[in-house]
C-alpha positions as CSV (number, residue, x, y, z in Angstrom):
1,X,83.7,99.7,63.3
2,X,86.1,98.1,60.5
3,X,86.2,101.7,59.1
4,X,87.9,103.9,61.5
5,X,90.1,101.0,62.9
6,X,91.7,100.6,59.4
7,X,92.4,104.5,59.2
8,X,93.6,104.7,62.9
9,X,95.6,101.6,62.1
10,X,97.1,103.4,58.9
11,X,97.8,106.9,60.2
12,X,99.3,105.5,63.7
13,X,101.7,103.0,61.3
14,X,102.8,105.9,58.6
15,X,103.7,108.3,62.3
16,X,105.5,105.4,63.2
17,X,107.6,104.4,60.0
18,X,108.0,108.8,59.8
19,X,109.4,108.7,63.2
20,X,111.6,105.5,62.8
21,X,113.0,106.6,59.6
22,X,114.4,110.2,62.0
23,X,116.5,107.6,64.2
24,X,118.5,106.8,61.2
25,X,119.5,110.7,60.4
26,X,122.8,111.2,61.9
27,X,122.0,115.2,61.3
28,X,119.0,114.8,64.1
29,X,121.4,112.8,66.7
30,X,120.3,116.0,69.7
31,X,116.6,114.9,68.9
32,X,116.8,111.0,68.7
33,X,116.4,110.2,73.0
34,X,113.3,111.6,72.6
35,X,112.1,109.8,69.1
36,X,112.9,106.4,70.1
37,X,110.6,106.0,73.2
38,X,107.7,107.8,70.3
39,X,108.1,105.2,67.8
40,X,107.6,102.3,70.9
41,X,105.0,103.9,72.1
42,X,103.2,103.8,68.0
43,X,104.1,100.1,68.4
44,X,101.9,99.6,71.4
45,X,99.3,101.9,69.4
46,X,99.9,99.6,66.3
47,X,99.3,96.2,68.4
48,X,96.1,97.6,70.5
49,X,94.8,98.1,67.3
50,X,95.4,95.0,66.0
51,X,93.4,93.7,69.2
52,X,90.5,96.0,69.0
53,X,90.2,94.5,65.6
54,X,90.5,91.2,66.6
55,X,87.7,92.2,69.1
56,X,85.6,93.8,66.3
57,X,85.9,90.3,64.5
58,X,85.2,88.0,67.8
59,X,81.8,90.2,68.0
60,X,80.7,89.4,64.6
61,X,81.6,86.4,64.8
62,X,79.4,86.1,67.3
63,X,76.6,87.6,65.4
64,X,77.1,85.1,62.6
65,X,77.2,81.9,65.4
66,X,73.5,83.4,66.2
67,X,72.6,83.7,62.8
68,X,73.6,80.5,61.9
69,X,75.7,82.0,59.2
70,X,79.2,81.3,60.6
71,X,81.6,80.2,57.5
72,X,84.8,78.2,57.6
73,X,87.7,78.2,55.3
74,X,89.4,74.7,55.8
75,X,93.4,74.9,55.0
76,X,96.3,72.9,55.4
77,X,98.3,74.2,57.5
78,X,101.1,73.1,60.9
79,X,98.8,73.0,64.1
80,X,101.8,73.7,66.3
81,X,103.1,76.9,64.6
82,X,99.1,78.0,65.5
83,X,99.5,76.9,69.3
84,X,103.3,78.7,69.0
85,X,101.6,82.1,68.3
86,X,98.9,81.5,70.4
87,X,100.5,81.3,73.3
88,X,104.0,83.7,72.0
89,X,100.6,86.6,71.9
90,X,99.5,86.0,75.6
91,X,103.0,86.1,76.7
92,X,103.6,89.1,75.5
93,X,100.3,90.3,76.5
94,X,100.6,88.5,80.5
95,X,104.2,88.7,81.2
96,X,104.0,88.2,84.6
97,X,102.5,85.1,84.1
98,X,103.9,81.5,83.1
99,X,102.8,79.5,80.5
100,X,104.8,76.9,79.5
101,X,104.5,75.3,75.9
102,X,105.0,71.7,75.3
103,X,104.8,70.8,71.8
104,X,106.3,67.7,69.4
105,X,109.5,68.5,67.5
106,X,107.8,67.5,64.4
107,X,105.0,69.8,62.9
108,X,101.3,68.7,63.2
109,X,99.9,69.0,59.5
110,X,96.3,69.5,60.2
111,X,93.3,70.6,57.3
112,X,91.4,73.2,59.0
113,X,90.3,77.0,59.7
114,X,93.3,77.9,61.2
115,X,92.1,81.4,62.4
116,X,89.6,80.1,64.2
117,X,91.6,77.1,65.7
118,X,93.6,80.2,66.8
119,X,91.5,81.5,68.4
120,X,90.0,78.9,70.4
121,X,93.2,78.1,72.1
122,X,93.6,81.6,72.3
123,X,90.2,82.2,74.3
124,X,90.7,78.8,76.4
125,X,94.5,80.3,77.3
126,X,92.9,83.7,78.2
127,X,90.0,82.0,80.8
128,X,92.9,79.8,82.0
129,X,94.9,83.3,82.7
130,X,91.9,85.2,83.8
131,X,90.7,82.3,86.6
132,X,93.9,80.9,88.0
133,X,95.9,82.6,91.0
134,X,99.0,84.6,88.9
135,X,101.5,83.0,90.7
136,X,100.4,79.5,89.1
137,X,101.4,78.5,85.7
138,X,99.6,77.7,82.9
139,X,100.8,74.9,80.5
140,X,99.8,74.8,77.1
141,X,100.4,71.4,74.9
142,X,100.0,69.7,71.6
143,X,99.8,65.5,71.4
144,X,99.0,63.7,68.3
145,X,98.6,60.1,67.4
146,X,97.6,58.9,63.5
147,X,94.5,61.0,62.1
148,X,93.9,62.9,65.8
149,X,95.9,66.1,67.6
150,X,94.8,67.4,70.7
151,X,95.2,70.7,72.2
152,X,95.4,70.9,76.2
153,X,95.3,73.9,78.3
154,X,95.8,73.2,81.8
155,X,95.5,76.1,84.8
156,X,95.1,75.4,88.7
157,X,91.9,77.3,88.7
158,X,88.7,76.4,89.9
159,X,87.8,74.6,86.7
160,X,83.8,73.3,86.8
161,X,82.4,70.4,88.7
162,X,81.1,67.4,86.3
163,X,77.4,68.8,86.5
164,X,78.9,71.8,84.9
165,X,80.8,70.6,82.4
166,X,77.9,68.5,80.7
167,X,76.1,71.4,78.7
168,X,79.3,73.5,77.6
169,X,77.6,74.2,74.3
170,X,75.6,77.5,75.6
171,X,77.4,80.6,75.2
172,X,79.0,82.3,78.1
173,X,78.7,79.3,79.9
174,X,81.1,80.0,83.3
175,X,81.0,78.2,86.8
176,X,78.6,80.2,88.5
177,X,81.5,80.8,91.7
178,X,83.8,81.5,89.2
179,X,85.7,85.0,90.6
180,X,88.7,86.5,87.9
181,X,91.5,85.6,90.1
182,X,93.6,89.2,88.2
183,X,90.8,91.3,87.8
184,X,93.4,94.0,87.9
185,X,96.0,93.3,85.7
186,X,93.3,91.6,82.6
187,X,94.9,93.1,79.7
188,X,92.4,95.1,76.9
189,X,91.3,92.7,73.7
């Protein structure tokens, strides 16, 4: 799967930096309305892509959880500029939505697999998007005290009843009423 991702991902970005490099070429000015909207449209190529892979790597992750082969790579790293993209991605990806980002002025140092911290918050802002009404925000924020930071991702959804919540550790886990509230407008991953 990695395989013809990387050369769709390569082609689509050499069309677009071909394309791009036209609007520049004062001699092609007659041509240039119809370039422009060409190269956004290898941008969106370019990032669904990027998400496909992201998929591709979510599913073999998933593999390797089963396997019991799933490896971390610990670094240091600022768990607010991972909560910032986190959240800047669904925004762009749920513009309709609100999701509102509370997050200290100083940076969070933390020592950890910052992809994967990504993409929890990631996957816990997507459920919160995908089971809450759209016209309800969605409020992402970071706290920290001396040796502890906490992530919160807070929706209006329907959220799990205590007997629920106790075995969270089974995958796929969801509240068994649980209905996606914007079926229609879930965006591809």
């Amino acid at each position: 799967l990695r395989t013809p991702l990387t050369s769709m991902k390569m082609q689509t970005s050499i069309a677009r930096r071909r394309l791009a490099a036209l609007l520049g070429d004062a001699r092609l000015a007659p041509v240039q309305g119809h370039v422009a909207p060409l190269v956004e449209m290898l941008d969106r190529s370019v990032a669904a892509i990027d998400r496909l892979n992201r998929l591709v790597e979510d599913l073999l992750d998933t593999a390797r959880v089963q396997a019991g082969t799933l490896s971390f790579q610990p670094m240091q790293g600022d768990l607010t500029a991972v909560v910032r993209e986190a959240v800047t991605e669904q925004q762009a990806l749920w513009p309709q939505r609100t999701i509102t980002l509370d997050l200290p002025v100083a940076p969070v140092p933390i020592t950890a697999d910052l992809v994967r911290v990504g993409q929890v918050v990631t996957n816990f802002l997507t459920n919160a998007l995908k089971y809450s009404e759209a016209d309800r925000p969605v409020a992402v924020r970071v706290t920290h005290t001396v040796g502890c930071a906490r992530v919160a991702v807070t929706d209006q959804g329907p959220g799990l009843v205590p007997e629920e919540q106790a075995p969270l550790r089974p995958q796929y886990l969801r509240a068994p009423d649980a209905q996606p509230q914007n079926a229609a407008q879930l965006p591809r991953r």
